[in-house]
N, C-alpha and C positions, 0 to 999 in steps of 0.2 A: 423211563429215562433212557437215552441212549446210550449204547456201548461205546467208551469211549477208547478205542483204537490207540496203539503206542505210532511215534509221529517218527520220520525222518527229516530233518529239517536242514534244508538245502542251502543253507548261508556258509557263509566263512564263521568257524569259531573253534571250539575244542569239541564237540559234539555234531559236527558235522558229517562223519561220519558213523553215524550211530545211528542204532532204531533205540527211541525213550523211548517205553511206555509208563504205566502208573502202575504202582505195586513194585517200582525196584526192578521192570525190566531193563536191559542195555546191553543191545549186541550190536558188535562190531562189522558193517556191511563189508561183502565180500571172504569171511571167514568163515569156519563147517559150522561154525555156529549159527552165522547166518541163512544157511543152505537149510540146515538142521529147522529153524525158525518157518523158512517158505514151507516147508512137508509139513508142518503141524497145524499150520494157520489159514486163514481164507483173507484174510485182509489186514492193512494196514494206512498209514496217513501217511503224505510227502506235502511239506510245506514249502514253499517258495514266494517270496516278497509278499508275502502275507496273505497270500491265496494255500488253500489248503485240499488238496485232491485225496481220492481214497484209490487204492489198487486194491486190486479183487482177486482171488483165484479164479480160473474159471476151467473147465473140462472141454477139449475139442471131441469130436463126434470122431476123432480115431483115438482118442482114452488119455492124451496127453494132458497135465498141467499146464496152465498156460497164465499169465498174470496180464491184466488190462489197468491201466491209467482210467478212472473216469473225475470227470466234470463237468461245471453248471456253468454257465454264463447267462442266468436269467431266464433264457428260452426257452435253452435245448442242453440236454444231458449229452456230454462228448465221450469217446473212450478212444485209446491210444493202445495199441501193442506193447505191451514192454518184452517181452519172450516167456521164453519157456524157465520152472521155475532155476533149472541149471544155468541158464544164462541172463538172470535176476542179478543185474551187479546193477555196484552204484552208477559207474558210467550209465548204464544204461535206462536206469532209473530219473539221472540227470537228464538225458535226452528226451525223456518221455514226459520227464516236468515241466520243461522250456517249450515242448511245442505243445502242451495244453494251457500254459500260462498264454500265449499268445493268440492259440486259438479262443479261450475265455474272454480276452480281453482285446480283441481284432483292432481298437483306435490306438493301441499302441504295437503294433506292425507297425 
């Protein structure tokens, strides 16, 4: 069975701000909690209009952490920069949701 990943779900509501996962997780994006959460972990979910992408950690070849955006659009697997895990905020998380939701789904450009 698959590991099921805690989500960040990118709508308007009271948890919009929040990484859920199962088991009672629930951090607050942009707080040392949340900073605390990127150093421990290798991925998570961001859901938008009901497309659901995974972010990875990933290591560069000079030793840094670094997190990628990836998604499917049927094809071909996409991956998006989000940064390094310091500057892992929500804004930035946002931006990296919006243009893989578009790049997935290119008839709505």
């Amino acid at each position: 069975m698959p590991k099921l990943l805690p989500v960040i779900s990118l709508h308007t509501g009271n948890f919009s701000n929040f990484l859920l996962g199962y088991g009672g997780t629930c951090v607050e994006l942009d707080t040392p909690e949340w900073f605390n959460y990127l150093r421990k972990n290798k991925s998570f979910s961001v859901e938008l209009n009901g497309k659901r992408f995974t972010a990875c950690k990933k290591t560069s070849i000079n030793g840094f952490a670094y997190w990628n955006l990836k998604g499917w659009d049927g094809k071909i697997n996409h991956h998006i920069y989000i940064g390094k895990s310091d500057q892992t905020t929500n804004e930035k998380i946002q931006q990296a949701a919006i243009a893989m939701f578009y790049r997935c789904n290119p008839k709505l450009a």
